[in-house]
C-alpha positions as CSV (number, residue, x, y, z in Angstrom):
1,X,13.7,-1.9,-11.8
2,X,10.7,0.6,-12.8
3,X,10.7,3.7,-10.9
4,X,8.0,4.9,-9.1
5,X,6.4,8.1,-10.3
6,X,3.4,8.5,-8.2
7,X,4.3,10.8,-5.1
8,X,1.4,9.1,-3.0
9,X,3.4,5.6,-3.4
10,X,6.7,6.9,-2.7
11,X,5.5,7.6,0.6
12,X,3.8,4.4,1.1
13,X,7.1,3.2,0.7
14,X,8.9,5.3,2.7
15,X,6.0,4.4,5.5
16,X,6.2,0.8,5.3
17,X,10.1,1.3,6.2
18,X,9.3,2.4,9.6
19,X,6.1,-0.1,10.0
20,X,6.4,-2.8,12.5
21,X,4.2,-5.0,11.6
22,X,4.8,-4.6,7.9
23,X,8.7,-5.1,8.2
24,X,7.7,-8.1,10.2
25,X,6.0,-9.5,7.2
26,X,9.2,-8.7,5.2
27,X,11.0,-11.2,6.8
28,X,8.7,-13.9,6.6
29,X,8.2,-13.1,2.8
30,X,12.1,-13.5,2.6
31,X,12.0,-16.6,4.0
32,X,9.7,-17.7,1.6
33,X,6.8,-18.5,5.0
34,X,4.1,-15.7,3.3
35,X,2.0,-16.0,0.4
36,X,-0.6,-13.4,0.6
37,X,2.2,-10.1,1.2
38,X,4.6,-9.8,-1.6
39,X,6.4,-6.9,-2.6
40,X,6.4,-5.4,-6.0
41,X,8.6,-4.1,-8.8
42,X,8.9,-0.9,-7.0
43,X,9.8,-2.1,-3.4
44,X,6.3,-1.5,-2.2
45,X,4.9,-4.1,0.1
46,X,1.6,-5.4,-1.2
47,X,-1.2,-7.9,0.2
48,X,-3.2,-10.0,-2.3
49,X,-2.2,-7.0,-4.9
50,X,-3.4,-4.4,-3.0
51,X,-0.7,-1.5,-1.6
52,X,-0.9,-1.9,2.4
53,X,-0.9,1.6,3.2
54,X,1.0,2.1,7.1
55,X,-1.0,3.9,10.1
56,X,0.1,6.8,9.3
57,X,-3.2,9.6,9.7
58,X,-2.0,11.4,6.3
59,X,-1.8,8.7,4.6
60,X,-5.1,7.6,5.5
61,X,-6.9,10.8,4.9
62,X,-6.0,11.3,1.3
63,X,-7.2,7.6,0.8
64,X,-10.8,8.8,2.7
65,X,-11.2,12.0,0.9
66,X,-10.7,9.1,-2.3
67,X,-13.1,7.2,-1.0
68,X,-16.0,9.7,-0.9
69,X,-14.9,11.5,-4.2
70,X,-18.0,10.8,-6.8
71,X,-14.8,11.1,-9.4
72,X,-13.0,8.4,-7.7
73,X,-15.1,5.1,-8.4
74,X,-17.9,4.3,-10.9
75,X,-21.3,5.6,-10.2
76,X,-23.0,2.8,-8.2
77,X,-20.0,1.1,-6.7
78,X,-19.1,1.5,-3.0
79,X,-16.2,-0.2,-2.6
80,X,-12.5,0.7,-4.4
């Protein structure tokens, strides 16, 4: 098992633990019932890929102030 080396994921991680909804989904991936939530090498719960990132306000700030960087995404593009 890879270990994650990105501080922002390990809290996603640590997030998702304590997220309703997602743990929810854990069971149902388990069971084999869910195809579009999956959860990676790491332990992190993804959907269709993409981290799913809990309610958690500082969580969702650092991905806003990622969003509106101009260093973030190519010049042109407005979505991540």
């Amino acid at each position: 098992m890879l270990k994650l080396t990105n501080p922002f994921l390990e809290e996603v991680k640590e997030c998702q633990k304590r997220d309703k909804k997602l743990m929810e989904k854990l069971v149902l991936i388990n069971e084999g019932r869910e195809v579009d939530f999956g959860i990676d090498e790491n332990g992190v719960v993804r959907y269709r890929g993409r981290v799913c990132v809990s309610d958690v306000p500082e969580l969702k700030m650092i991905l806003e102030e990622g969003h509106r960087s101009g260093m973030s995404i190519h010049p042109g593009v407005t979505k991540m």
